[in-house]
MARPA-294539 format. One record per residue: residue in one letter; x, y, z of N, C-alpha, C in turn. Coordinates in steps of 0.05 Angstrom, whole numbers, padded with zeros to 5 digits, always signed. Each point is the difference from the previous one (the first is absolute). Layout:
AXYZXYZXYZ ...
This chain:
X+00017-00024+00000-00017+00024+00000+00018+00025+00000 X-00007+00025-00017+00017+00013-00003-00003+00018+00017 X+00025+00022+00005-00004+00023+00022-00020+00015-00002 X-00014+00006-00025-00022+00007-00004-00028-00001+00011 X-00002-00025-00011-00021-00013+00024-00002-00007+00025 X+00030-00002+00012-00008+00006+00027-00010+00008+00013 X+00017+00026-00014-00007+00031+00010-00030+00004+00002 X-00013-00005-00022-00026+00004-00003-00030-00023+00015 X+00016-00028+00007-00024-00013+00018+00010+00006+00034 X+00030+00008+00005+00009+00019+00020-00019+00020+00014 X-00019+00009-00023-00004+00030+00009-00031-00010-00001 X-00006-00025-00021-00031-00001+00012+00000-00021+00018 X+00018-00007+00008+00000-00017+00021-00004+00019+00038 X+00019+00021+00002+00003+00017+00017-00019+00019+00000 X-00012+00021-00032-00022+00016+00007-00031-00011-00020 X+00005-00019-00011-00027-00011-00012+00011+00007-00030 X+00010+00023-00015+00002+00000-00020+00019+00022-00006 X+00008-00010-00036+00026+00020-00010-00001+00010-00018 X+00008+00016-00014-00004+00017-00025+00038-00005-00018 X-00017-00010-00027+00030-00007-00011-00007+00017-00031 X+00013+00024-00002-00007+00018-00023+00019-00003-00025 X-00010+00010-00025+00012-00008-00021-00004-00027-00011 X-00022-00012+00003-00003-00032-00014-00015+00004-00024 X-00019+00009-00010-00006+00014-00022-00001+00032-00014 X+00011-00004-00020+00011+00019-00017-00028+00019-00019 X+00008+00016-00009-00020+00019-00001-00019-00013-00029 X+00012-00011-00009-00020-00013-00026-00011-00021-00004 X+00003-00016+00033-00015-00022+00013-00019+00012+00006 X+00009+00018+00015-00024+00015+00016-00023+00013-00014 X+00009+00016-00025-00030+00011-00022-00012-00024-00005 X+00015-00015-00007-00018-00026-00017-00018-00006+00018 X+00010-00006+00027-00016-00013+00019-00025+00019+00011 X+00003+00030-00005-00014+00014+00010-00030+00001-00025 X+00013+00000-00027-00024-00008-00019-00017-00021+00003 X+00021-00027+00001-00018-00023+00001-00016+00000+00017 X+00003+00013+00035-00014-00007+00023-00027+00021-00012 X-00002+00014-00025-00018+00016+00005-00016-00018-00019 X+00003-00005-00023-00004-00026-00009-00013-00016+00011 X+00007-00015+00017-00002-00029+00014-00038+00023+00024 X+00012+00018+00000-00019+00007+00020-00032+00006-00013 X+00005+00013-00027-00027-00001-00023-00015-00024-00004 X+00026-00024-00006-00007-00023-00007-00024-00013+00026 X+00009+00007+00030-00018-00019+00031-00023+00027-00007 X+00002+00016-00001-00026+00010+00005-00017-00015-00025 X+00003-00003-00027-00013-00009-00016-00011-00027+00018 X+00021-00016-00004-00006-00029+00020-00018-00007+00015 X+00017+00016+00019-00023-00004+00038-00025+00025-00010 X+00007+00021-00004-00027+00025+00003+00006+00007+00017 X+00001+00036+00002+00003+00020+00028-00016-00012+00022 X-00026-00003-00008-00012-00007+00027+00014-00021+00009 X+00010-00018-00009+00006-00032+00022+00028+00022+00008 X+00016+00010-00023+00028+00005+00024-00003+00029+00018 X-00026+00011+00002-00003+00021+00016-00013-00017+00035 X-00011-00023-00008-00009-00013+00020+00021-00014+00017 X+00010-00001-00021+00026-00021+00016+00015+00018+00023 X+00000+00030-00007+00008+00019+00021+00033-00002+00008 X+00006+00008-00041+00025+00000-00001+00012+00022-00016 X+00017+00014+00006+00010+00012-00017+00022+00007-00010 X-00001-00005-00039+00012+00004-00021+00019-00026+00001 X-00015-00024+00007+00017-00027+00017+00003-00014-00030 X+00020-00005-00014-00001-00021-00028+00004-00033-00001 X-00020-00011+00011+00012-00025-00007-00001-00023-00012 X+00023-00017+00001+00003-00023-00034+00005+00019-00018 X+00023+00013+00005+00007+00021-00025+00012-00023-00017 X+00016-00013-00002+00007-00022-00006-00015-00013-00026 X-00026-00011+00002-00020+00002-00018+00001+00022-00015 X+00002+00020+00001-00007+00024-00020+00024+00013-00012 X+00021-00016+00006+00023+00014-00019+00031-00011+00020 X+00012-00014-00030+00019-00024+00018+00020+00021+00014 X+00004+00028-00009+00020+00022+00016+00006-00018+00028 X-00025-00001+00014+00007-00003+00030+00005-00020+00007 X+00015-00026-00018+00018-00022+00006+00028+00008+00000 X+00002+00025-00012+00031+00005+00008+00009+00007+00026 X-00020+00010+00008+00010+00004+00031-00001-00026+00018 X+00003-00025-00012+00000-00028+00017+00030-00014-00007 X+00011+00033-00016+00027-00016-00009+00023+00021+00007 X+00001+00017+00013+00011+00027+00011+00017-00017+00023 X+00022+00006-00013+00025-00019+00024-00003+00011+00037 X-00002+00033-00005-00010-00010+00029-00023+00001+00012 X-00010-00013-00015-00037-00010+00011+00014-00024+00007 X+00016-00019-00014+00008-00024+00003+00020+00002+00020 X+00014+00014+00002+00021-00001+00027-00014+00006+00026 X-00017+00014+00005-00015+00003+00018-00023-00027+00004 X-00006-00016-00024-00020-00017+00014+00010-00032+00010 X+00017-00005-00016+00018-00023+00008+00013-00002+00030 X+00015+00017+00013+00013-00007+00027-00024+00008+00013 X-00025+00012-00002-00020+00003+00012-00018-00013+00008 X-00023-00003-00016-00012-00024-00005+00008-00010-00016 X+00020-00020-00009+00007-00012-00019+00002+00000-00025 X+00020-00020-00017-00011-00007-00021-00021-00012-00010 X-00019-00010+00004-00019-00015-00005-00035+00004+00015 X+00008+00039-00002-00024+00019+00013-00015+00003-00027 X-00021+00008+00007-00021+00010-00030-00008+00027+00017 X-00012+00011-00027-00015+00025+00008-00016-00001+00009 X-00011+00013+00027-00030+00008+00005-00021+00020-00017 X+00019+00021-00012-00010+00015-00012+00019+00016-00014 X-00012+00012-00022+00011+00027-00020-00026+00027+00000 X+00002+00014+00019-00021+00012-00007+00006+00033-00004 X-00014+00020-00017+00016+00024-00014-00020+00019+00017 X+00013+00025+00006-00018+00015+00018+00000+00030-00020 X-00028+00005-00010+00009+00027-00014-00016+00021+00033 X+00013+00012+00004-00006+00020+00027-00018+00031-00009 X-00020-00005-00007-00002+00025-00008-00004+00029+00021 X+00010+00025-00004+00007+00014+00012-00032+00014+00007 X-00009+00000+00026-00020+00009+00015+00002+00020+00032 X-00022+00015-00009+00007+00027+00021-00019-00017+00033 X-00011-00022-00009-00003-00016+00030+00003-00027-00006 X+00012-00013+00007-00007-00034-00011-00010-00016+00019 X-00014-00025-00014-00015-00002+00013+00007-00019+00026 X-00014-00012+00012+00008-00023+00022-00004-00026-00014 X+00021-00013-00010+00003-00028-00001+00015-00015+00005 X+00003-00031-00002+00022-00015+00006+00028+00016-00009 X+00005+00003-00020+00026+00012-00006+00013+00020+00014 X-00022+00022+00011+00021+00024+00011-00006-00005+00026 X-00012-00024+00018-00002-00002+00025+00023-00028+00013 X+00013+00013+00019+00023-00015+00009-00007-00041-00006 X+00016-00016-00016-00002-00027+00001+00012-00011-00009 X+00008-00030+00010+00020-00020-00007-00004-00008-00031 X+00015-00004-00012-00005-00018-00030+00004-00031+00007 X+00011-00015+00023+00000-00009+00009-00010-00006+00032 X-00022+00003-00002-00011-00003+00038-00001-00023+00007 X+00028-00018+00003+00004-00026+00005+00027+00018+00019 X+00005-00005+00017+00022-00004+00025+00005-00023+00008 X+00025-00015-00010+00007-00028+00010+00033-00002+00018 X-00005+00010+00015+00021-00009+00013+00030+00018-00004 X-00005+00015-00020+00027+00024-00006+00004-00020-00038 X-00008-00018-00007+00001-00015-00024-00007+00020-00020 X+00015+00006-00018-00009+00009-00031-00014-00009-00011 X-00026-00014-00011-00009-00003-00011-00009+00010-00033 X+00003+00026+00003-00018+00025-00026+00026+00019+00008 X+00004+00012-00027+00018+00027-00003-00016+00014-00031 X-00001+00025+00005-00006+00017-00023+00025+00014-00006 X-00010+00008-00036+00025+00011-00007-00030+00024-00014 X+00009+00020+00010-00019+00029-00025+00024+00015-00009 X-00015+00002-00027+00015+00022-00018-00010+00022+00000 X+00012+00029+00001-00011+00010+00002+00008+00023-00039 X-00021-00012-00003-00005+00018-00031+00003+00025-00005 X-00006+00017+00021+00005+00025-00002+00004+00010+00031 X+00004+00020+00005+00022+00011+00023-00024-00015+00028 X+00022-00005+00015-00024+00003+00028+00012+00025+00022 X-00017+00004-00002-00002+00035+00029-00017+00006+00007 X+00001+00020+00024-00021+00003+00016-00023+00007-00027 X+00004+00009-00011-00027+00019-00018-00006-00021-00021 X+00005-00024-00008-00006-00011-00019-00009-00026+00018 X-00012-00004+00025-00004-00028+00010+00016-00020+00005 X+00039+00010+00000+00004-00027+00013-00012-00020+00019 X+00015-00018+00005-00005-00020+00016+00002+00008+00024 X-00009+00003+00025-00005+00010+00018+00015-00043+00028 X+00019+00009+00012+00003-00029+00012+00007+00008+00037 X+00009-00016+00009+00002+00003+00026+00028-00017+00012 X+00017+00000-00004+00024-00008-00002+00000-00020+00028 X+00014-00019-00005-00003-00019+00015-00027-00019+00023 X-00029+00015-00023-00020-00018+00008-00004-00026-00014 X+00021-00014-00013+00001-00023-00018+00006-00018+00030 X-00028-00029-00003+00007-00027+00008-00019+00014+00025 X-00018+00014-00003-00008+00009+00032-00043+00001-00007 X-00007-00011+00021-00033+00000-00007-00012+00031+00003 X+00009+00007+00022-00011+00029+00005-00007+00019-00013 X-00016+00012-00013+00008+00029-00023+00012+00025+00025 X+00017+00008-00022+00020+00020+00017-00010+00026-00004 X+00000+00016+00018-00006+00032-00001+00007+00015-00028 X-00025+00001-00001+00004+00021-00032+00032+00028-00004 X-00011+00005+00022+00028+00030+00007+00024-00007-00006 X+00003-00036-00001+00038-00009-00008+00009+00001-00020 X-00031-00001-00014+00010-00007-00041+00012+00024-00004 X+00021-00007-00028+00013+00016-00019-00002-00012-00026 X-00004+00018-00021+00003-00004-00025+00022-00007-00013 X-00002-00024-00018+00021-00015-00010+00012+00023-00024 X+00010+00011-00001+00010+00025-00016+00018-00014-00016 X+00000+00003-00030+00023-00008-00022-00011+00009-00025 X+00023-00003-00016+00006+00001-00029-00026-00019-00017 X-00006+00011-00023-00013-00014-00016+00023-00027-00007 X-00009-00021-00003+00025-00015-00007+00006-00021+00025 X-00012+00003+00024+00013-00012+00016-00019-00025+00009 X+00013-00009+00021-00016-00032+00005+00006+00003+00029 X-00023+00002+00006-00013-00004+00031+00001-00024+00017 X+00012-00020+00013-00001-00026+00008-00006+00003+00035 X-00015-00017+00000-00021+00004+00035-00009-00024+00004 X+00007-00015+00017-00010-00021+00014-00041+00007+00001 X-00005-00016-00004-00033+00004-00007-00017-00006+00032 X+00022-00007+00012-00020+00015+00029-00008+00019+00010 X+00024+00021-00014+00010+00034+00006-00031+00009+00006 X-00003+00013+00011-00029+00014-00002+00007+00037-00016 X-00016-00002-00019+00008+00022-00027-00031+00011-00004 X+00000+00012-00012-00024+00014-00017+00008+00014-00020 X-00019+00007-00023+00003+00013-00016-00005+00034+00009 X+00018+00021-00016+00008+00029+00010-00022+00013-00013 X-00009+00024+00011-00019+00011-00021+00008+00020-00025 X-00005+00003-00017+00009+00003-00024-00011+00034-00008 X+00012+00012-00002-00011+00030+00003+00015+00025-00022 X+00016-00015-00013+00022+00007-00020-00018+00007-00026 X-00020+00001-00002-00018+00009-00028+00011-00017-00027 X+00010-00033+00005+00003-00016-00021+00005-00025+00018 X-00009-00019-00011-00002-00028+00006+00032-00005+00002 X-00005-00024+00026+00027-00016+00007+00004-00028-00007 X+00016+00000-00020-00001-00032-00006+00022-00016+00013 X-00008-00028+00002+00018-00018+00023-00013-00022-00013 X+00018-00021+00014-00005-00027-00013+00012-00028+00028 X-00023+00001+00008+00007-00025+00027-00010-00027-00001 X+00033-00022+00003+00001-00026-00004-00002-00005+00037 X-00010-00026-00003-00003-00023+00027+00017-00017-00002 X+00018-00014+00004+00014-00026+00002-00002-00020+00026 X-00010-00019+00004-00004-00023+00016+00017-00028-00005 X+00004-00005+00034+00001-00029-00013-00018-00023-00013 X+00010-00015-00015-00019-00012-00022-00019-00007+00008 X-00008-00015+00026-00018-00015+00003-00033+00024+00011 X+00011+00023+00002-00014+00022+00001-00022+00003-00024 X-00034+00002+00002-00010+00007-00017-00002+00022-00017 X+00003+00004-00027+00000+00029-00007-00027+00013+00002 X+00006+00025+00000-00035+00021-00008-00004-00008-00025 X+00016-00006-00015-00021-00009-00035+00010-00021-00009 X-00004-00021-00010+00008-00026-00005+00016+00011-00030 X+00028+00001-00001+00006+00013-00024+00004-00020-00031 X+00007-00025+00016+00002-00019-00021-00034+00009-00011 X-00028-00010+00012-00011-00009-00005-00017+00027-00033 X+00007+00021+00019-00011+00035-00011+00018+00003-00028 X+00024-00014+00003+00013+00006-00022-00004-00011-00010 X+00003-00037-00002-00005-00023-00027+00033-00009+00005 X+00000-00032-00002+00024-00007-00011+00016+00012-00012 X-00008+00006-00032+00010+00017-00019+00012+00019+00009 X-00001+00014+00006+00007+00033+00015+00018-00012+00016 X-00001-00014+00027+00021-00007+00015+00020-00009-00010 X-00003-00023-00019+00028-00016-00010+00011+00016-00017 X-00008+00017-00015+00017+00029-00015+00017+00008+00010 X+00003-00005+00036+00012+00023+00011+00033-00018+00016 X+00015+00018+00002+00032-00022+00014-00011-00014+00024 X+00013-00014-00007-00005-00023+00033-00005+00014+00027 X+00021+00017+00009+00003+00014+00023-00036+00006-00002 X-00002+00027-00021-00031+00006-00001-00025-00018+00005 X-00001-00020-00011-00018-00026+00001+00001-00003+00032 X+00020-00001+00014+00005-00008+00031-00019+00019+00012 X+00019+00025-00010-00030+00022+00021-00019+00001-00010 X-00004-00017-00016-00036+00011-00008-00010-00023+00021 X+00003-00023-00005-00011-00016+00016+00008-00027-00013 X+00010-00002-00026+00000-00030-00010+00006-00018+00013 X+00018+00000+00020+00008-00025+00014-00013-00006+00031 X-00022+00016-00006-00004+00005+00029-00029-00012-00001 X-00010-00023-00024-00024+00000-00009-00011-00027+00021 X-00028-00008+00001-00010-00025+00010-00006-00022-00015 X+00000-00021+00005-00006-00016-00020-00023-00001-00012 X-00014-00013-00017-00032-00003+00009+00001-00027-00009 X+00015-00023-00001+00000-00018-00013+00021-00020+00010 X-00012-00028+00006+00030-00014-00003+00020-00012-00017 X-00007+00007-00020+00017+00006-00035+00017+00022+00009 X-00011+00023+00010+00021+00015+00005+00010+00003+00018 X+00002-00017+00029+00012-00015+00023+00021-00006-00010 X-00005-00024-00009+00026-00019-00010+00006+00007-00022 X+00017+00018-00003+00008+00007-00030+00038+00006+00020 X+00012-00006-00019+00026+00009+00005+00018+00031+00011 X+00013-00002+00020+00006+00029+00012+00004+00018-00021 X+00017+00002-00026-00002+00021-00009-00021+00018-00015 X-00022-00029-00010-00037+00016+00000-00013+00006+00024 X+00005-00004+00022-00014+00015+00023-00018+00024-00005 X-00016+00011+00012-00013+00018-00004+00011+00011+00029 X+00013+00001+00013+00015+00010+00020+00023-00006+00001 X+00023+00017+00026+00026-00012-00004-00003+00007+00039 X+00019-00012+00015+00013-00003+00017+00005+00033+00011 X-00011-00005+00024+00002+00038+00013+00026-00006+00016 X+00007+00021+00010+00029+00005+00016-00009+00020+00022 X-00024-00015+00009-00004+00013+00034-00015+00024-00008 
């Protein structure tokens, strides 16, 4: 493991989470900032305002994935992968990919997002289980809704006094990594232009995901993608339904062997 990463599960190990800037470059970042607008035309067609106004979420994108392969590259970003391996492992899948367009409001409202909570509300023992990595697409600061966290409430049941949080402040470009117990919220956004960000889940495998991604995507789609990718989506992390596919030889498994 390199000095790098030390440094960086060091610091979410000690305050819950770290800020590692400069991982994407400025013409990752337009692309990604088009497509998420994209990808976001496409769910309202889909679901319909009313179901995602009910859901009592906001500017939340998810299974971007489905709507434009862009957002498999970020399952291949070396240090997404340096960070998830000595962590939760090699042989972790995603819980989630989900894209946050923030739009800028003179009150916002009360929802899950901007009210203090675990992405993880499992506390086992001081055990890692879940780590997030967010990108943040465009700047985070007080005036554009960063991430709002509470430094060293990771691994703890209690919600901690609102008065401790600070805003995760950085560069467009950077990658946010936080143990998913941290207790965080989303910042309110007051900058007179939307904040875009982009937040992954990683678990260990035997962890259920929020969207079954093998199943949303199709074979097809998954096996397109490098091995590594196939892992976090979920391919090896599958059930049987059959004892044809029981007894089939270890290297057809529909799962592979976890490492704790």
């Amino acid at each position: 493991m390199s000095n790098w990463t030390n440094n960086v599960l060091e610091q979410v190990r000690t305050a819950g989470y770290a800020v590692v800037e400069s991982v994407l470059d400025d013409s990752f970042l337009q692309t990604t900032r088009d497509r998420m607008y994209r990808v976001q035309e496409a769910i309202w067609r889909d679901v319909g305002e009313e179901r995602l106004n009910r859901a009592g979420e906001l500017g939340v994108l998810r299974l971007m994935l489905k709507y434009d392969p862009h957002f498999f590259k970020f399952l291949e970003i070396p240090e997404v992968l340096s960070v998830i391996d000595p962590s939760v492992s090699s042989t972790a899948i995603m819980h989630l990919q989900n894209g946050f367009i923030l739009p800028s409001l003179s009150e916002s409202p009360t929802i899950f997002q901007n009210t203090f909570h675990q992405d993880f509300p499992r506390v086992l023992n001081g055990y890692l289980a879940s780590i997030n990595i967010m990108f943040a697409i465009d700047e985070f600061s007080t005036t554009t809704g960063a991430t709002l966290v509470v430094p060293g409430t990771q691994q703890t049941t209690t919600p901690p006094p609102i008065e401790n949080a600070i805003p995760v402040e950085c560069p467009a470009g950077s990658m946010v990594v936080f143990d998913s117990t941290l207790w965080h919220a989303a910042g309110a956004n007051t900058s007179g232009h939307d904040r875009l960000a982009i937040n992954h889940q990683f678990t260990r495998s035997y962890i259920k995901q929020q969207i079954d991604y093998v199943r949303a995507l199709g074979d097809a789609v998954v096996l397109d993608q490098p091995p590594r990718t196939q892992q976090l989506l979920g391919w090896y992390t599958r059930v049987v339904t059959s004892l044809d596919e029981y007894y089939v030889s270890e290297p057809e498994r529909l799962y592979r062997k976890g490492q704790g």
